[in-house]
VOMI-966616 format. One line per field, with one value per residue: residue number from 1; residue in three letters; x, z, y of N, C-alpha, C in turn. Coordinates in Angstrom, 2 decimals, m for minus. Layout:
N
resi	NUM,...
resn	ala,...
nX	X,...
nZ	Z,...
nY	Y,...
caX	X,...
caZ	Z,...
caY	Y,...
cX	X,...
cZ	Z,...
cY	Y,...
***
This chain:
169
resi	1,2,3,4,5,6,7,8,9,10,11,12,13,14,15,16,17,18,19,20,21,22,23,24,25,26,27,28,29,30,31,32,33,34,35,36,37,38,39,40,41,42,43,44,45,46,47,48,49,50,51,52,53,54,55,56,57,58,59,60,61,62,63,64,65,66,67,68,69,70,71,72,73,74,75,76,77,78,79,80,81,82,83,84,85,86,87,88,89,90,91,92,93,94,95,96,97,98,99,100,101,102,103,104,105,106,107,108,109,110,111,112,113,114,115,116,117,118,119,120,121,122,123,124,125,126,127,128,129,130,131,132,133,134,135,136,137,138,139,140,141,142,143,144,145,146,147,148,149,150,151,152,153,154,155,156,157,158,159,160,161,162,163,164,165,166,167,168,169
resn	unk,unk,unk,unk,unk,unk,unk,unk,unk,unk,unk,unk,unk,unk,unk,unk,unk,unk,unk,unk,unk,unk,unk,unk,unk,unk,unk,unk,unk,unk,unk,unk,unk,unk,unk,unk,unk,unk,unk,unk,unk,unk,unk,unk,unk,unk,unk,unk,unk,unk,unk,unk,unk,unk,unk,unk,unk,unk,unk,unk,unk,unk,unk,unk,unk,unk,unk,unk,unk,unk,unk,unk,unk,unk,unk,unk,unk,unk,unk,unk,unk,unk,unk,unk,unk,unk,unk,unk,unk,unk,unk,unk,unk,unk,unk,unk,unk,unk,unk,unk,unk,unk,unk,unk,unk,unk,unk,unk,unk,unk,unk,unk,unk,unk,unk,unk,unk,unk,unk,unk,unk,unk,unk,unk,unk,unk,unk,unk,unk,unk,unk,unk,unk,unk,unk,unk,unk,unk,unk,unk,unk,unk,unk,unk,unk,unk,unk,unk,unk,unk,unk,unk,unk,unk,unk,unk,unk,unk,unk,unk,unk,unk,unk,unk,unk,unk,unk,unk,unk
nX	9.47,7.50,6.40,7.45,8.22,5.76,5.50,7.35,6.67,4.44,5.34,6.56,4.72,2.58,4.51,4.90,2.39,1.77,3.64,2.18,m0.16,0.09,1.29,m0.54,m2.61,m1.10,m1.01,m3.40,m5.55,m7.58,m6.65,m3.87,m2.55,m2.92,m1.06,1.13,1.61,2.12,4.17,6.43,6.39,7.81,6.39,3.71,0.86,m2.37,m4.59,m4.18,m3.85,m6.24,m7.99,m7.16,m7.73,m10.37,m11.43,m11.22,m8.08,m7.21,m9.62,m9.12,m7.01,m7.66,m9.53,m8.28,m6.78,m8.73,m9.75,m7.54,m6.85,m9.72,m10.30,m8.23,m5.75,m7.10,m7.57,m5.31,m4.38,m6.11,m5.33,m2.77,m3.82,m5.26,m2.85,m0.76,m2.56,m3.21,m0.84,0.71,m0.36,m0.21,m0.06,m1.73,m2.50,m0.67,1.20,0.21,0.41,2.84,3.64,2.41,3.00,5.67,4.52,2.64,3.89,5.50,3.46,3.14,5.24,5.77,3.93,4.57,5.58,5.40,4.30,2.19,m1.58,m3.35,m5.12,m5.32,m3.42,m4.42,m6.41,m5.11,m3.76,m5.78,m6.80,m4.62,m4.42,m7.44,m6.75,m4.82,m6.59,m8.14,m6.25,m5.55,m8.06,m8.70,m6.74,m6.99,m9.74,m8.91,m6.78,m8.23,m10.30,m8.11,m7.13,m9.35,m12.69,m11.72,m9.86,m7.04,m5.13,m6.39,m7.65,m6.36,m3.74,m1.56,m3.95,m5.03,m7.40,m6.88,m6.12,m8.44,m6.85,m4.39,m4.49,m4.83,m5.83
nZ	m11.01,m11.05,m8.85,m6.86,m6.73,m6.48,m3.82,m2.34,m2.68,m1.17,1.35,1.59,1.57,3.44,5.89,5.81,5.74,8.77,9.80,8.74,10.06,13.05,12.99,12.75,14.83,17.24,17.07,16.02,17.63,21.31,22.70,21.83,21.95,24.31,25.51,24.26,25.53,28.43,28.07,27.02,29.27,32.63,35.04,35.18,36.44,37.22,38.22,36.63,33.76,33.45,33.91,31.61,29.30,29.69,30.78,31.70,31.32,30.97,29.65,27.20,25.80,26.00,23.88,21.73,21.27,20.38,18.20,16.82,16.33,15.66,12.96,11.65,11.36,9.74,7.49,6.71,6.04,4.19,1.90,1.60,0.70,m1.54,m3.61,m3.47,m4.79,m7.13,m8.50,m8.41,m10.07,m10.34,m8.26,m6.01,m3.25,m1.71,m2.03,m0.78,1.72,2.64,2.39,4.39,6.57,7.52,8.80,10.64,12.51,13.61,15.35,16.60,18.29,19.77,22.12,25.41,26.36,29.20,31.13,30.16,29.99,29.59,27.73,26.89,25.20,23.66,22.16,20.99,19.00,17.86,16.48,14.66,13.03,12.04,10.57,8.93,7.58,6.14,4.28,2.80,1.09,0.41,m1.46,m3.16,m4.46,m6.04,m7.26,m9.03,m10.01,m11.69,m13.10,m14.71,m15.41,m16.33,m15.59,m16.65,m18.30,m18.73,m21.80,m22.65,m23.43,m21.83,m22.25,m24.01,m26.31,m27.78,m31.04,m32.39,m33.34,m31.92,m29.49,m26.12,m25.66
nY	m11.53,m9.49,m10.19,m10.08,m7.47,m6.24,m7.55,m5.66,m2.91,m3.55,m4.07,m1.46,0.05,m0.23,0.16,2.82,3.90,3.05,5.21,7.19,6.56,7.03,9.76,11.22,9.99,11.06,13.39,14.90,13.65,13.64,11.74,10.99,13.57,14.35,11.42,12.28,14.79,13.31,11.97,13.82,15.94,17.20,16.64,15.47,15.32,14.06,15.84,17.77,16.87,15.94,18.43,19.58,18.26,17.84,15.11,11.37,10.51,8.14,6.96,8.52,7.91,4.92,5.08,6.45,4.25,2.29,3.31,3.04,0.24,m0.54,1.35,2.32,0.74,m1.88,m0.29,0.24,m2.37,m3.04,m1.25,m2.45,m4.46,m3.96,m2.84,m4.75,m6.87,m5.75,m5.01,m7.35,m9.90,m12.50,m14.30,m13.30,m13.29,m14.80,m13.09,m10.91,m11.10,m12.40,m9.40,m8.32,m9.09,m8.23,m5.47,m6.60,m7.93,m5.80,m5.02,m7.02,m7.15,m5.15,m4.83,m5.85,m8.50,m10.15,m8.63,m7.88,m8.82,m12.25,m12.03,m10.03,m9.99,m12.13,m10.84,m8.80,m10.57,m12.10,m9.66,m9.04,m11.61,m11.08,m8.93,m9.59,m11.20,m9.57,m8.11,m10.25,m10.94,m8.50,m8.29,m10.90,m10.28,m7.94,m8.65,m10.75,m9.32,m7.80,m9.31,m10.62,m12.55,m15.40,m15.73,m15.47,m12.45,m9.02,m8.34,m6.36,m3.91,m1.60,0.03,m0.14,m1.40,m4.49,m5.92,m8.93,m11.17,m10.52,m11.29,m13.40,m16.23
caX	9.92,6.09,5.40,9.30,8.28,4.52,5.67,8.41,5.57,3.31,6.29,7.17,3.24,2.37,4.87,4.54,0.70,2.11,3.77,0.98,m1.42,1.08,1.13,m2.15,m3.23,m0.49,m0.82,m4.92,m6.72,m6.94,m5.89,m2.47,m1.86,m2.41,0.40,2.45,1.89,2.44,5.42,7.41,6.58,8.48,6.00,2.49,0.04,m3.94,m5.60,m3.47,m4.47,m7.84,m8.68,m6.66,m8.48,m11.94,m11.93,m10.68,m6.73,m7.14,m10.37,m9.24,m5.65,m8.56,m10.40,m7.43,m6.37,m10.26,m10.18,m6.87,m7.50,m10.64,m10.97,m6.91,m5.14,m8.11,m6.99,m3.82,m4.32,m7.02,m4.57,m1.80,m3.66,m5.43,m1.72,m0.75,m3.48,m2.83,0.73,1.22,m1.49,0.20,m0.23,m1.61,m2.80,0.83,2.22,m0.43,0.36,4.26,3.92,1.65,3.87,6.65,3.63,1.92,5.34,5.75,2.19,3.12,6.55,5.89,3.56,5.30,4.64,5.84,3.59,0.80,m2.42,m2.74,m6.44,m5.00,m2.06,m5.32,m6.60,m3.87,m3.31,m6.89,m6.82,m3.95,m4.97,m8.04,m6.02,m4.55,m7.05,m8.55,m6.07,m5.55,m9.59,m8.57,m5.37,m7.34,m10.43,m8.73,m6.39,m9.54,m10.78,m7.37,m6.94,m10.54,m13.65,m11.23,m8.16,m5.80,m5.13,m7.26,m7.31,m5.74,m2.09,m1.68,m5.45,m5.23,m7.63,m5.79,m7.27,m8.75,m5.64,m3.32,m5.13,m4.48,m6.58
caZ	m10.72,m10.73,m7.28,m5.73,m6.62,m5.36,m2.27,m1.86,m2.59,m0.15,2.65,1.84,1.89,4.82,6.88,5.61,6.54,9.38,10.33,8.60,11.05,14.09,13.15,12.37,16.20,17.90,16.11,15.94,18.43,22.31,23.32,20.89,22.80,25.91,25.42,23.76,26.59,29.57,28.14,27.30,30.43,33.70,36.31,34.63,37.27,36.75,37.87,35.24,32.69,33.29,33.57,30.00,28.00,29.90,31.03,32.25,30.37,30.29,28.80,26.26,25.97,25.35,23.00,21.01,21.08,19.59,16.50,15.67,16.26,14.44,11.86,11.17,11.06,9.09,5.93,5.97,5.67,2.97,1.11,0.84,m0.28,m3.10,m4.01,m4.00,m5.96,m8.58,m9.16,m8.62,m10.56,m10.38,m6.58,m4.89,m1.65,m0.98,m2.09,0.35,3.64,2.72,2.63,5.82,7.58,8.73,9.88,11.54,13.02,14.27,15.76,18.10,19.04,20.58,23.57,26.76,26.66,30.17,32.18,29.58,30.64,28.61,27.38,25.93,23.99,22.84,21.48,19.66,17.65,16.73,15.81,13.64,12.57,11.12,9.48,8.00,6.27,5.04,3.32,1.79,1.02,m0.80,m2.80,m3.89,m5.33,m6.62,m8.36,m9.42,m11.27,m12.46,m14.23,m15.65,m14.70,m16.79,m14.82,m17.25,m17.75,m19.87,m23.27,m23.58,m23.68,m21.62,m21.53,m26.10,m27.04,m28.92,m32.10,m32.43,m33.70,m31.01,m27.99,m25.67,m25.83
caY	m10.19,m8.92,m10.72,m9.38,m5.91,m6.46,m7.60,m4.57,m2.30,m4.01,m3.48,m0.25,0.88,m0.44,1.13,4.56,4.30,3.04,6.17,8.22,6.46,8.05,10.82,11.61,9.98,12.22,15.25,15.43,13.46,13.95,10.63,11.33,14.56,13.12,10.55,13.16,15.63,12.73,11.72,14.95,17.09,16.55,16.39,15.24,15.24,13.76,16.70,18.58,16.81,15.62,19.26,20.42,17.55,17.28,13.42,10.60,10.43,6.62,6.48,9.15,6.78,3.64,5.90,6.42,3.27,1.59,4.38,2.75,m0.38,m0.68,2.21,2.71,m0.59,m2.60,0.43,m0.09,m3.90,m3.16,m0.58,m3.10,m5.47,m3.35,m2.38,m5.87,m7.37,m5.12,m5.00,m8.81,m10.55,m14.22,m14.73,m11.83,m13.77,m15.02,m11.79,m9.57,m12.30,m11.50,m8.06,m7.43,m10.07,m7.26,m4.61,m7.34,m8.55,m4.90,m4.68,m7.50,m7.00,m3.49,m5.73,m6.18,m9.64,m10.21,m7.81,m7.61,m10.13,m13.09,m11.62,m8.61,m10.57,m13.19,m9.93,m8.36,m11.74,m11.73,m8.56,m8.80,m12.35,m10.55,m7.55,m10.60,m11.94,m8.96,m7.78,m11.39,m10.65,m7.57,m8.84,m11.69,m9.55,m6.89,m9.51,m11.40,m8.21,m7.10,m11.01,m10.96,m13.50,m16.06,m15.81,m14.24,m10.67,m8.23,m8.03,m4.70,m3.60,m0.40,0.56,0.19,m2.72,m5.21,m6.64,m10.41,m11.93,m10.64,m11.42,m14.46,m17.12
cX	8.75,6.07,6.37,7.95,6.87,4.72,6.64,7.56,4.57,3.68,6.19,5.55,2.77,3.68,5.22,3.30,0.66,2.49,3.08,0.37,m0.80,1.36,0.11,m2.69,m2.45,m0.84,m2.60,m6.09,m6.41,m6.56,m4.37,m1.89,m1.86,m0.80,1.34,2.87,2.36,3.94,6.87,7.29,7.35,7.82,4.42,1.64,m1.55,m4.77,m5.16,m4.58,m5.81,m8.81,m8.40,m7.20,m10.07,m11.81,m11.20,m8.95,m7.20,m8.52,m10.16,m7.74,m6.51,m9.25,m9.80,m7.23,m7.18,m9.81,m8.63,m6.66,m8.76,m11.00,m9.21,m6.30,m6.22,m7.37,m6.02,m4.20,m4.98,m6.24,m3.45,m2.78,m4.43,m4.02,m1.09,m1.57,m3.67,m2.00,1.22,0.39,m1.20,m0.42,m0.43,m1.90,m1.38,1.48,1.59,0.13,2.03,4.34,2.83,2.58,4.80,6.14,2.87,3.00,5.41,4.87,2.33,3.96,6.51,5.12,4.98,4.79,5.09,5.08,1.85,m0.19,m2.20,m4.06,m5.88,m4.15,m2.73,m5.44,m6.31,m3.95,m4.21,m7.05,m5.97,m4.09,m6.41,m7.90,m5.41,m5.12,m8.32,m8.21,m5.71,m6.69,m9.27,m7.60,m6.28,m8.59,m9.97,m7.48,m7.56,m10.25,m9.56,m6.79,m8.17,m11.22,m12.79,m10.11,m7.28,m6.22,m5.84,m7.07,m6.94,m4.12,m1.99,m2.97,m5.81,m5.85,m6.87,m6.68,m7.55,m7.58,m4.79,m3.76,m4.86,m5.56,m6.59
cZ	m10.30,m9.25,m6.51,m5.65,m5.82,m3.97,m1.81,m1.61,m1.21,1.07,3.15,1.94,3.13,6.03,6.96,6.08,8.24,10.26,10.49,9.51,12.66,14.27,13.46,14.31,16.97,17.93,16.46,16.82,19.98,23.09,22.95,21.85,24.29,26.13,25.61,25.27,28.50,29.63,27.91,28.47,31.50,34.76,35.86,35.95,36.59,36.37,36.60,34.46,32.83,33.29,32.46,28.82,28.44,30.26,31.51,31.44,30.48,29.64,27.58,26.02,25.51,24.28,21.61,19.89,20.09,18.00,16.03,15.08,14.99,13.08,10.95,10.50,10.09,7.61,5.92,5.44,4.31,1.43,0.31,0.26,m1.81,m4.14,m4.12,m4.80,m7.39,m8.95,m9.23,m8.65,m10.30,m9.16,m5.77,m3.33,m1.02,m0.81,m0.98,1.70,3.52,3.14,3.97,7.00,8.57,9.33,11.32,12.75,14.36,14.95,17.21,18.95,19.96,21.62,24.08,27.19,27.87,31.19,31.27,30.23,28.86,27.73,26.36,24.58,22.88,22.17,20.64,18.46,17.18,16.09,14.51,12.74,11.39,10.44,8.43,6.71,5.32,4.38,2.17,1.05,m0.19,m1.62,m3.66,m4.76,m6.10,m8.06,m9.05,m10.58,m11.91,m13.67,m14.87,m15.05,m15.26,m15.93,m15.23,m17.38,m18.76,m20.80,m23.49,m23.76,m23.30,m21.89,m23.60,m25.83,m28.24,m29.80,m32.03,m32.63,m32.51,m29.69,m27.72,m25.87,m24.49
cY	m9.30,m9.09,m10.01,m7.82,m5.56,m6.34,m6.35,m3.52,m2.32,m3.41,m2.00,0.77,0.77,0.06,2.67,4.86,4.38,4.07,7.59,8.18,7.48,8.90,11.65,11.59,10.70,13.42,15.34,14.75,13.17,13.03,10.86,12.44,14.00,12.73,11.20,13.99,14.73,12.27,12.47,15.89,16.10,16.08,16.53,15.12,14.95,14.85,17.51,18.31,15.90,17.20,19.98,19.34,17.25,15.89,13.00,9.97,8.83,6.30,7.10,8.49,5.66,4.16,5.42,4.83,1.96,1.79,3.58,1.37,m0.68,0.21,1.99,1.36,m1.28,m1.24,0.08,m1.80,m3.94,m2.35,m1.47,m3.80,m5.22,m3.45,m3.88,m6.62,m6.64,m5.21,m6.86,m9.80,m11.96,m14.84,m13.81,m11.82,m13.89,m13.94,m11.05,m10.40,m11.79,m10.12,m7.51,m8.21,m9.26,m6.08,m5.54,m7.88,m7.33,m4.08,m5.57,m7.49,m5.97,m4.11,m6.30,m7.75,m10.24,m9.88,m7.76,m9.06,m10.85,m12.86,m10.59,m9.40,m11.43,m12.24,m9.69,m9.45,m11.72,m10.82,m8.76,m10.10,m11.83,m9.52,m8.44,m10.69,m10.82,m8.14,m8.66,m11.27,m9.98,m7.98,m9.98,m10.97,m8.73,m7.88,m10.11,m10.44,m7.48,m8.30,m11.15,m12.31,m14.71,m16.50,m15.68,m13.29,m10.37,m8.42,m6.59,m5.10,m2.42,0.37,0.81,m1.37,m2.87,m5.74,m8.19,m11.23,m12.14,m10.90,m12.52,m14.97,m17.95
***
């Protein structure tokens, strides 16, 4: 029941960050407006907006796209798998690879894999291949120190040391 609820956890964290992260790049940085602003006006023009953000809109569109890429996605992966390695001490590798499975799912599905090159699509999978494994990384350390250098769980009971007698062995 530990590992279920782990993994539900895991789900339901990772795609709230998910939408956090979306918001956040919309709302506050000028690749995000960009987007926002190319795709709600009627009649977007370059010079427009290369002269209302300063630059080149596709390098500030690739900009974007790096910071979430490498700074954004890599936390979330590292978040679940804190949040899994804590809550589901038994198996927290299996449980973190479950629970990044339907962000990672919904990282590659949104590629046009039709028109996209086949360089970019190598990409992506590495990418999310290594979001993979480091939030397996983190589930397994953070389990690792929430089971003790032994590999069962603490000697407490709700954060009360227990006396000599009642402790596991």
């Amino acid at each position: 029941m530990r590992t279920f609820s782990a993994i539900a956890l895991g789900v339901f964290l990772s795609m709230i960050l998910f939408a956090a992260e979306s918001f956040v790049v919309i709302n506050f940085t000028k690749g995000g407006q960009l987007t926002r602003d190319a795709l709600f006006t009627k009649n977007p023009m370059d010079a427009a907006v290369a002269q209302k953000y300063g630059g080149d809109p596709f390098e500030l569109i690739r900009s974007t796209q790096r910071i979430q890429k490498f700074v954004f996605d890599p936390m979330i992966a590292i978040a679940v798998g804190l949040l899994v390695g804590f809550v589901g001490r038994i198996r927290p590798k299996f449980s973190a690879g479950l629970a990044l499975t339907p962000w990672i799912l919904l990282d590659l599905f949104h590629l046009n894999w039709q028109q996209a090159c086949k360089t970019c699509l190598g990409g992506s999978l590495a990418l999310d291949a290594a979001y993979l494994g480091i939030g397996l990384l983190a589930a397994h350390y953070c389990g690792s120190l929430v089971r003790g250098w032994r590999g069962t769980s603490p000697r407490s009971g709700a954060g009360v040391a227990l006396p000599e007698s009642v402790r596991p062995r």
